[in-house]
C-alpha positions, 0 to 999 in steps of 0.5 A, a space after each residue: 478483541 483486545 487491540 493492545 499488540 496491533 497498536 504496539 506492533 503498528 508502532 514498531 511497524 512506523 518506527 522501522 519503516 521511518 527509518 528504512 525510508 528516511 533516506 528516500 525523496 519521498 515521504 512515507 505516505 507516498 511510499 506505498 502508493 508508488 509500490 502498488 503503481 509500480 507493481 500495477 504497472 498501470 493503474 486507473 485512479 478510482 482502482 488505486 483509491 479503492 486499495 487503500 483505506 484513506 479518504 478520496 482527497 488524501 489519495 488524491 493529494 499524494 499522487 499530485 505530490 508524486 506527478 509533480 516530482 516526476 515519479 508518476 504519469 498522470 494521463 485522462 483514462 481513454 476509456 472514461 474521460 472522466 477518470 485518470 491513469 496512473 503510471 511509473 517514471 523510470 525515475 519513480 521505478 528507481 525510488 519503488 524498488 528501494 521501497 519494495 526492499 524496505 517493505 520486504 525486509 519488514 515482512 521477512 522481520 515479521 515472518 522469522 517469529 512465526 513457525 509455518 504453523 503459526 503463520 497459517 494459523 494467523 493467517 487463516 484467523 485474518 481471512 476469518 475476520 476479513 471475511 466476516 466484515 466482508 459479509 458484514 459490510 455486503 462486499 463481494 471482491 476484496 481490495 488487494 
């Protein structure tokens, strides 16, 4: 499969998204973190690294980033005292919003190309590879 376009639309994807946050007190690593801890509500720490393709340690240092601006709560998981709990500020709540608009406005960017045909054509062909490296890699459930 030739990856020439995933590159070129990746690139405009970090052009977009560069200036979509630039405004934001956080930088763009950290933007989709704080999105998914503030649409989880709650989260174990092991339960986010696991969403992301990123190595443990990066995970790891962008969340000590956003505990020490208080924009994340990072308490001992009750259940494992080995593991920890993540959870939003209010003043993390304010900055995921601003997030979550950026982000949406990328993918209604992205959606406005597409008919509804070629959307669920696209779509069913990124399940079909998704499924076939799932099978691949034997892994069962997918990280959302």
């Amino acid at each position: 499969m030739d990856k020439k376009y995933d590159h070129m639309i990746a690139k405009y994807q970090h052009r977009f998204l560069e200036q979509g946050l630039k405004d934001l007190p956080i930088n763009r690593s950290e933007a989709p973190y704080l999105k998914v801890i503030y649409k989880n509500g709650q989260i174990k720490m092991n339960d986010l690294i696991a969403k992301f393709f990123f190595h443990k340690s990066h995970t790891t240092r962008v969340i000590k980033s956003l505990v020490s601006d208080g924009y994340v709560i990072k308490t001992v998981d009750p259940d494992d005292k080995r593991g920890f709990v993540l959870s939003i500020t209010d003043k993390g709540k304010v900055v995921a919003l601003k997030i979550i608009k950026v982000l949406d406005e990328w993918d209604k960017l992205m959606d406005s190309y597409l008919d509804k045909e070629e959307k669920e054509y696209l779509f069913n062909l990124q399940k079909k590879v998704y499924e076939k490296l799932q099978e691949h890699f034997k892994e069962n459930e997918p990280n959302d």
